[in-house]
C-alpha positions as CSV (number, residue, x, y, z in Angstrom):
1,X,-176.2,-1.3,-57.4
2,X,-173.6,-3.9,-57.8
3,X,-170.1,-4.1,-56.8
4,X,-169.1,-3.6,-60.3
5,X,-171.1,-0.8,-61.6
6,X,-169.7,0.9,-58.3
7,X,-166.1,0.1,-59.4
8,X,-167.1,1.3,-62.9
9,X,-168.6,4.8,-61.5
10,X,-165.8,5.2,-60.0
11,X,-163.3,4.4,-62.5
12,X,-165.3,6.9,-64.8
13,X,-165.6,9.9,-61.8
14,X,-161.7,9.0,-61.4
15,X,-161.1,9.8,-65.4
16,X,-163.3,13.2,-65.1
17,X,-161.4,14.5,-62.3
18,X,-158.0,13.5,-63.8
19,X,-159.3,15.7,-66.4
20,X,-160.3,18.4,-65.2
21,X,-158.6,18.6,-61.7
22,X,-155.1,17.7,-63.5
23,X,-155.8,20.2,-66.4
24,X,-156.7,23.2,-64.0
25,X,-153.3,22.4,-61.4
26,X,-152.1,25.8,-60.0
27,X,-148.1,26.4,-60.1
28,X,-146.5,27.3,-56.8
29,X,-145.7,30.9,-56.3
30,X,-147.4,33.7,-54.8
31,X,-146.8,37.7,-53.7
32,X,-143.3,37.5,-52.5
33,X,-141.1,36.7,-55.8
34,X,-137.7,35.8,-55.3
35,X,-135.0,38.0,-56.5
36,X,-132.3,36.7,-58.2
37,X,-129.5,39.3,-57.0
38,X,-129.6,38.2,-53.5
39,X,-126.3,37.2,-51.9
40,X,-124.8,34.2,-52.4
41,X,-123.9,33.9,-49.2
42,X,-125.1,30.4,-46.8
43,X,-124.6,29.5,-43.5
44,X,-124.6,25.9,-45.1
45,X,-125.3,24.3,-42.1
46,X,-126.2,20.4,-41.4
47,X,-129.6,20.1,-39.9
48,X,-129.9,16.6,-38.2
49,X,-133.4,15.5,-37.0
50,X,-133.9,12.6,-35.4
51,X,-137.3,10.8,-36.8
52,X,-138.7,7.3,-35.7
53,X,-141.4,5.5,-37.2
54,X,-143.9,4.8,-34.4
55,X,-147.1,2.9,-33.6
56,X,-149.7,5.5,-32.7
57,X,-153.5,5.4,-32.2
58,X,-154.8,8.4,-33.8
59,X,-158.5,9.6,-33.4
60,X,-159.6,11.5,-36.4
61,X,-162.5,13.0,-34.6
62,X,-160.5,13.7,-31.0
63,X,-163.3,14.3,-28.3
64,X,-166.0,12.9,-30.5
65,X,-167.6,16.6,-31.3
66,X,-168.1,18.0,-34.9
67,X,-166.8,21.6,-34.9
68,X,-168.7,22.3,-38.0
69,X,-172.0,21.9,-36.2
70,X,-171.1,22.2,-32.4
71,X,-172.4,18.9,-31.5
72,X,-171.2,15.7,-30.9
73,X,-170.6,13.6,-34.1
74,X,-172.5,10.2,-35.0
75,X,-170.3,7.9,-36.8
76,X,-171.3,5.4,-38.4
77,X,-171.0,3.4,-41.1
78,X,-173.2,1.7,-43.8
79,X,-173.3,-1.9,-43.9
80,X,-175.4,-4.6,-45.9
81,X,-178.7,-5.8,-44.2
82,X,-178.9,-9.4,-44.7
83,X,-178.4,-12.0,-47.2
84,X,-181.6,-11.0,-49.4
85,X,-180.3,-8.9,-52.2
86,X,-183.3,-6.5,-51.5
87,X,-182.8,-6.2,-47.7
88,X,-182.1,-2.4,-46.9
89,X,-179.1,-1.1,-45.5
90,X,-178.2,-0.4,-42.3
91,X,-176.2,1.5,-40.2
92,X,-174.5,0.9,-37.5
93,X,-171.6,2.7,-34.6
94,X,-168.3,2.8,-35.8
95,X,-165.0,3.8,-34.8
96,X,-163.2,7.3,-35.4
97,X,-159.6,5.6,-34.0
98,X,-157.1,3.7,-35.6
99,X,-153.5,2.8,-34.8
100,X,-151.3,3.8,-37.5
101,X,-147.4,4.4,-38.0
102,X,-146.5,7.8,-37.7
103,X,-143.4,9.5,-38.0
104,X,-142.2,11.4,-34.6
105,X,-139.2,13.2,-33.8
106,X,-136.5,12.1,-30.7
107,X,-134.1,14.7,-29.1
108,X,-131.3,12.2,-29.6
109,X,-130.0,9.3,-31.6
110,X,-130.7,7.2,-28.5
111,X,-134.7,7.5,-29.3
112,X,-135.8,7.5,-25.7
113,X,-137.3,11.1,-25.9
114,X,-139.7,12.6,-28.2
115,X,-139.2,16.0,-28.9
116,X,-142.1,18.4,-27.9
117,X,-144.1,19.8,-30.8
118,X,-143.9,23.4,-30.8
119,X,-147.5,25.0,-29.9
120,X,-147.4,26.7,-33.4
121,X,-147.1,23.1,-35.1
122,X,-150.2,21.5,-33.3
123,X,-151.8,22.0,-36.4
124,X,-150.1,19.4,-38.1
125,X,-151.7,16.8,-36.4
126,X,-150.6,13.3,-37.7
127,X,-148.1,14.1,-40.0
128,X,-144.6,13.9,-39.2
129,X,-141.8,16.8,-37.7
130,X,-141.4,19.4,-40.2
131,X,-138.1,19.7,-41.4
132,X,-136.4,22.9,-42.4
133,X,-133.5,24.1,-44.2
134,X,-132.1,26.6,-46.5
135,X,-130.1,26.4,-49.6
136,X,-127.0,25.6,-49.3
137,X,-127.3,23.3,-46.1
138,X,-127.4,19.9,-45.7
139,X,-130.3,17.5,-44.3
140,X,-129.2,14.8,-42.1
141,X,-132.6,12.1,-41.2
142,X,-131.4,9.4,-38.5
143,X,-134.4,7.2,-39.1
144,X,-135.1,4.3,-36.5
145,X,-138.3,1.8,-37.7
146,X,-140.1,1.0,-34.3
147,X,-142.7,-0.2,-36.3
148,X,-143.7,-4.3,-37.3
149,X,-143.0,-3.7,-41.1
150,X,-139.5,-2.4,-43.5
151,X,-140.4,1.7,-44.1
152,X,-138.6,3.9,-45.3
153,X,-137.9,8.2,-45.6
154,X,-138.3,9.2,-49.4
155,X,-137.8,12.8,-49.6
156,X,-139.4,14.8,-53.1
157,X,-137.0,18.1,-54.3
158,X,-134.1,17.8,-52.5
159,X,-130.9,16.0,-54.0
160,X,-129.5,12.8,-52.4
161,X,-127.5,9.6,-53.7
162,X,-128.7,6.5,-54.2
163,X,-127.9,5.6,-50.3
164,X,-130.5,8.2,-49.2
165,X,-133.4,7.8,-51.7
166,X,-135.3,5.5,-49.6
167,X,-137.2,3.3,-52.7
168,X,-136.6,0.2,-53.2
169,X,-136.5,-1.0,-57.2
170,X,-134.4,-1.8,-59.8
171,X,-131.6,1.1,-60.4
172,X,-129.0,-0.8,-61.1
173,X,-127.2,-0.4,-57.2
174,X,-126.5,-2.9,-54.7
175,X,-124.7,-3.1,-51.0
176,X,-124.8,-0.1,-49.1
177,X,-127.1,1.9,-51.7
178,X,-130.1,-0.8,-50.9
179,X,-129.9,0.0,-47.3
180,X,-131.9,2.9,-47.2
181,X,-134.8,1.0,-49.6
182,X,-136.5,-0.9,-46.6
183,X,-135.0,-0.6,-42.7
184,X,-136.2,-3.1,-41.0
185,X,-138.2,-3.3,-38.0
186,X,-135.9,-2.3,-34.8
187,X,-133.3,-0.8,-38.0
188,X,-131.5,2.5,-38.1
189,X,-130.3,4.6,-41.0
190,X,-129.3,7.8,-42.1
191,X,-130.3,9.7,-44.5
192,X,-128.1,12.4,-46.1
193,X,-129.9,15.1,-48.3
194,X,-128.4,18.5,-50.2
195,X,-130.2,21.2,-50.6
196,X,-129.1,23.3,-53.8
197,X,-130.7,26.1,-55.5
198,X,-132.3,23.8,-57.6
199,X,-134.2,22.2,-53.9
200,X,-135.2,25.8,-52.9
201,X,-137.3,28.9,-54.3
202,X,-137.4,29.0,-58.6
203,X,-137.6,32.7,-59.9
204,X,-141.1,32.8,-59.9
205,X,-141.8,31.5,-56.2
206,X,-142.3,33.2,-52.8
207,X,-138.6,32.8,-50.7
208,X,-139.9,29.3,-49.2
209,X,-141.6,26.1,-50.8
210,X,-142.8,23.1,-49.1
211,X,-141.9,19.3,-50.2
212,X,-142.9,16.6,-48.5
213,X,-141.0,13.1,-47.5
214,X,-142.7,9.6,-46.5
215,X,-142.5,6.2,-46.4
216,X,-141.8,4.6,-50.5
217,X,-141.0,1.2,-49.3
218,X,-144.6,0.4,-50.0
219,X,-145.9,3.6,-51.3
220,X,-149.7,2.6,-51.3
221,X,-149.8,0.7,-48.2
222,X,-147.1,2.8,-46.1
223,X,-149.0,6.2,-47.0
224,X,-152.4,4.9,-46.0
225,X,-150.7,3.9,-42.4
226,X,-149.8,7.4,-42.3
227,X,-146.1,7.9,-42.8
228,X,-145.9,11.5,-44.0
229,X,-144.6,14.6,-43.3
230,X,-143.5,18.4,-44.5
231,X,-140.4,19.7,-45.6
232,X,-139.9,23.6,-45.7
233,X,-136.8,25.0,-47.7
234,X,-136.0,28.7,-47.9
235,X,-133.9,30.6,-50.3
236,X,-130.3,31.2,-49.6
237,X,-130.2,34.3,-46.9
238,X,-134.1,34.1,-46.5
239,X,-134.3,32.4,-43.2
240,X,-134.6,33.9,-40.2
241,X,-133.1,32.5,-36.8
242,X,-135.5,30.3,-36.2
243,X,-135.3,29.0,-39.5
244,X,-138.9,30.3,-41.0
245,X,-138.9,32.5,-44.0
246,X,-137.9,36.8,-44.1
247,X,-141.5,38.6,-44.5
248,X,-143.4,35.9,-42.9
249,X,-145.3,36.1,-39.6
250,X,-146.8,32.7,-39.6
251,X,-146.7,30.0,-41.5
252,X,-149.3,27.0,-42.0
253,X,-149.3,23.6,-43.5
254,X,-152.3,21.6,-44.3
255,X,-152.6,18.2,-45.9
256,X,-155.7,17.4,-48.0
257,X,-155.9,13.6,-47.5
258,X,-158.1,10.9,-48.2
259,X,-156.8,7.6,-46.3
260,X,-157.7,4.3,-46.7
261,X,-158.1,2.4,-43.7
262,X,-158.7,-1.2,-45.5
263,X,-155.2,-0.8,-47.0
264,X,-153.4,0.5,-43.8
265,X,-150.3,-2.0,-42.4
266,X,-153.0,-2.6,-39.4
267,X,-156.4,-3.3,-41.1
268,X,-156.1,-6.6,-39.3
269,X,-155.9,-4.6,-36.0
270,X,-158.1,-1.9,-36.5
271,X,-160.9,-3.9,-38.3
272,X,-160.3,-8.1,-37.6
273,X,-163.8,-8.2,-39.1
274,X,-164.0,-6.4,-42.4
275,X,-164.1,-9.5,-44.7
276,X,-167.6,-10.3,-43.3
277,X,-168.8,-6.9,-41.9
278,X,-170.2,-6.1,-45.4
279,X,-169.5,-2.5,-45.2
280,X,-170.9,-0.4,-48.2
281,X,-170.6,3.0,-49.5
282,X,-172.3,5.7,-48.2
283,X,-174.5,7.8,-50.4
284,X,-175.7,11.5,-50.1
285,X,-179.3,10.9,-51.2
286,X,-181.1,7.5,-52.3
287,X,-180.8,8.3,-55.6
288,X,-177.5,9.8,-55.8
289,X,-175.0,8.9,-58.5
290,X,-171.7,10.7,-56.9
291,X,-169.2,8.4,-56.1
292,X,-168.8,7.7,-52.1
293,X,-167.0,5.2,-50.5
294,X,-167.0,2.8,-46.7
295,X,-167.0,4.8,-43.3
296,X,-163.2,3.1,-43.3
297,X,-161.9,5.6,-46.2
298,X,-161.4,9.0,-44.4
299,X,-161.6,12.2,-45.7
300,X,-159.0,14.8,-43.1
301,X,-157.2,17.7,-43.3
302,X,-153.5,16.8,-41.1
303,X,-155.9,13.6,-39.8
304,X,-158.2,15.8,-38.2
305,X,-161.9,15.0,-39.8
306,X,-165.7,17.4,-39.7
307,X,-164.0,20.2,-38.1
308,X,-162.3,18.7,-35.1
309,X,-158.6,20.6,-35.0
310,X,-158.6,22.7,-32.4
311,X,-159.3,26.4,-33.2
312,X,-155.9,27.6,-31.5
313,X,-154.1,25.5,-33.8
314,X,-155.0,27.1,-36.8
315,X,-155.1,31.2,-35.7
316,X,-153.4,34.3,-36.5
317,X,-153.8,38.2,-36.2
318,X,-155.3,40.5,-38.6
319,X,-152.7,42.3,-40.8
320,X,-150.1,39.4,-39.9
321,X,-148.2,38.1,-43.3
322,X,-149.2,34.0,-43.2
323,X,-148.3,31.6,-45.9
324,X,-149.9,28.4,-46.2
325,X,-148.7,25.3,-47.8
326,X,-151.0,23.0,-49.0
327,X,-150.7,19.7,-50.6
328,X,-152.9,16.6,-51.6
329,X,-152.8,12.9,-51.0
330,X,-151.6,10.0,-53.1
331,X,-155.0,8.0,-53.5
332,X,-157.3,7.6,-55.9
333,X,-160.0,10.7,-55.3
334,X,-157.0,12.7,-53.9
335,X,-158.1,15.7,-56.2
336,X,-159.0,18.6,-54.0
337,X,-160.1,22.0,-54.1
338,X,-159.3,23.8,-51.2
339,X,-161.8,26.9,-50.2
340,X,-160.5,29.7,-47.3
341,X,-164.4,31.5,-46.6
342,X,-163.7,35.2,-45.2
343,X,-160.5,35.4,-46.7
344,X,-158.7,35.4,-49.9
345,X,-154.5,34.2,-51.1
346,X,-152.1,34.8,-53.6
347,X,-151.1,32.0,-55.8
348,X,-148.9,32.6,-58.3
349,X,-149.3,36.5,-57.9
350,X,-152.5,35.5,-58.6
351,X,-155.6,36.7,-56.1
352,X,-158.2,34.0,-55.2
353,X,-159.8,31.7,-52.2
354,X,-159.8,28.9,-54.0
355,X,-157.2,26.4,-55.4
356,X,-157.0,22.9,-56.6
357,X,-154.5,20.2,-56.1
358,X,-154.1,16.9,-58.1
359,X,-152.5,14.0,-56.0
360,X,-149.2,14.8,-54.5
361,X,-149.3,18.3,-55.8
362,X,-147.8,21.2,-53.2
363,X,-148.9,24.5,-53.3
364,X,-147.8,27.7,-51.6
365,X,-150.3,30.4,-51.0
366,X,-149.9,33.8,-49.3
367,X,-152.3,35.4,-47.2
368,X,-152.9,38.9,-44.8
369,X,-156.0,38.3,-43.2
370,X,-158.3,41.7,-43.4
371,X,-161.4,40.1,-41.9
372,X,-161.4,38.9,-38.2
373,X,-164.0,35.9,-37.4
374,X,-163.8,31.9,-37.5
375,X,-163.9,31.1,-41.1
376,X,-163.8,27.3,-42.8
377,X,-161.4,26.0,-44.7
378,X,-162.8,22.9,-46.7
379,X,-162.3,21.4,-50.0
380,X,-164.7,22.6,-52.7
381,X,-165.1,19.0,-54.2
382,X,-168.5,18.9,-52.3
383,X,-168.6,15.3,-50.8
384,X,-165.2,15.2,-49.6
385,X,-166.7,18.4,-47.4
386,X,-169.2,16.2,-46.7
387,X,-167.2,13.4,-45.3
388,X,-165.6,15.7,-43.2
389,X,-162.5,17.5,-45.3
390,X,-162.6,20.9,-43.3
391,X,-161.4,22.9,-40.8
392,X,-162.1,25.9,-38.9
393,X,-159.3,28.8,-38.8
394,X,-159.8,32.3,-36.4
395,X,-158.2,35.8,-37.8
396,X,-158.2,38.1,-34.1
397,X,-158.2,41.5,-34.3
């Protein structure tokens, strides 16, 4: 098959899935509707996190096992066999690492220290520190770019000027109101965010929804480096100390994400070769027709690929009250479905175990596990769960 009939399958897989993924999106909400009579009271208090942009070699496959099938994974990749245009393909050992910018949080504004990630947060594997607030508060982000390129922090819900947006093009500002647009490698700046009501819960949502922030400086190639991360905002007076959400046991956020490696900031790092590798896509079957793509484009869930999060990350107790947020890539098959086996969710005050997510979309689903085991959690869209889009979660007794 030529290059362009690929490009043209794809083109016409991408329109389907537009169609149907985008016309089937599911609304965030769930079991736990807000009320509107509750008190109008805040703490209002600034929450400062301290977030750098750092180089990072992340393993999407850590310890090289598949913990769908219990033994150890073979990657590799397809790649042209020779100059004849009928030589076969072949396939060859490839890599599961690659260094990427990542955003990680400091315990200070002197960026010496990273902050440890809290064992119930292990889960979110390459995305960056969650933030939290509630509404009323305000968000302060003290971003420092240890990376080689301009990035940025772009948040989505919350309200900010036009010094805090973090995007650069043409609105009109200039100064001060570009700084934010593209720090520079080695730069600093603060970002200021308010949280209104408008940020937090509407009246047909559970008492917390996630956004998410990243890196808009070069939205296509920034994202495929890896610069994302989660942003949970509860109701006014539905926080707990800690910060999480009243009702809620446990909470879990998973990123449906399909990366592509040949775009990353560091292709020339990670792959100094690709121009004359002659790496191909991979099909299912010899005669298949569904669209695939290079070993380079991932398919992971928080970065970790064919079942290789660890199981603690991702476990809770029967009965306990768990809400998952979920959300979906910014790439071109970023369409997912995601699937819990053994268990089911409420969207929307609506009972299922299955969902789907068009690019960039956030969902909020509410679960109380009823059936102890180690269940998958994978996206339906079958050869995304084929290249490796799941996960493995344990309900205890």
């Amino acid at each position: 098959m030529t290059i362009h009939s690929r490009l043209l399958r794809r083109s016409v897989l991408f329109v389907c899935a537009t169609l149907i993924c985008g016309g089937t999106a599911v609304a965030q909400g769930g079991s736990m509707a807000m009320n509107s009579s509750v008190p109008s009271s805040s703490t209002g208090q600034t929450r400062i996190y301290y977030i750098a942009a750092d180089e990072v070699t992340w393993n999407y496959v850590p310890g090289g096992v598949d913990g769908i099938t219990g033994k150890p994974l073979k990657a590799v990749g397809v790649f042209v066999g020779g100059l004849n245009p009928g030589a076969k393909p072949v396939e060859k050992p490839v890599s599961t690492s690659y260094v990427k910018a990542l955003y990680r949080e400091y315990t200070d504004s002197t960026f010496s220290t990273l902050k440890p990630r809290p064992a119930e947060w292990e889960h979110l594997g390459f995305m960056g520190p969650l933030i939290r607030a509630e509404v009323g508060d305000t968000i302060r982000v003290v971003f420092r770019n240890n990376g080689n390129k301009p990035y940025s922090v772009h948040p989505h819900g919350v309200f900010y000027n036009k010094d805090s947006e973090g995007a650069p093009y043409d609105d009109g500002t200039s100064g001060a109101d570009k700084a934010d647009d593209a720090v520079p490698p080695g730069g600093t700046h603060e970002y200021t965010w308010q949280v209104p009501e408008r940020a937090g819960p509407g009246p047909g949502d559970v008492n917390s929804v996630m956004w998410m922030y990243h890196s808009h400086t070069d939205e296509y190639r920034d994202g495929n480096s890896g610069l994302v991360g989660p942003m949970i905002i509860t109701g006014r007076g539905q926080s707990k100390p800690d910060g999480s959400p009243k009702g809620i046991d446990r909470e879990f956020i998973v990123w449906f994400a399909q990366m592509h490696e040949e775009d990353s900031w560091y292709v020339d790092r990670n792959m100094p070769t690709i121009e004359k590798d002659g790496a191909i896509p991979s099909a299912p079957t010899s005669a298949s027709a569904t669209v695939t793509y290079p070993y380079f484009v991932t398919f992971s869930i928080n970065g970790f690929a064919h079942g290789s999060m660890p199981l603690r990350a991702l476990t809770m107790r029967k009965g306990e009250h768990v809400r998952w947020y979920l959300f979906s890539g910014m790439n071109d098959f970023d369409f997912h479905t995601p699937h819990w086996h053994g268990n089911t969710v409420l969207i929307s005050q609506m009972r299922t175990d299955v969902t789907s997510m068009a690019p960039m979309q956030m969902i909020t689903a509410d679960m109380v596990p009823d059936d102890p085991g180690i269940w998958l959690l994978h996206c339906h869209v079958s050869f995304h769960n084929a290249a490796g889009m799941n996960v493995r979660y344990r309900v205890t007794p």
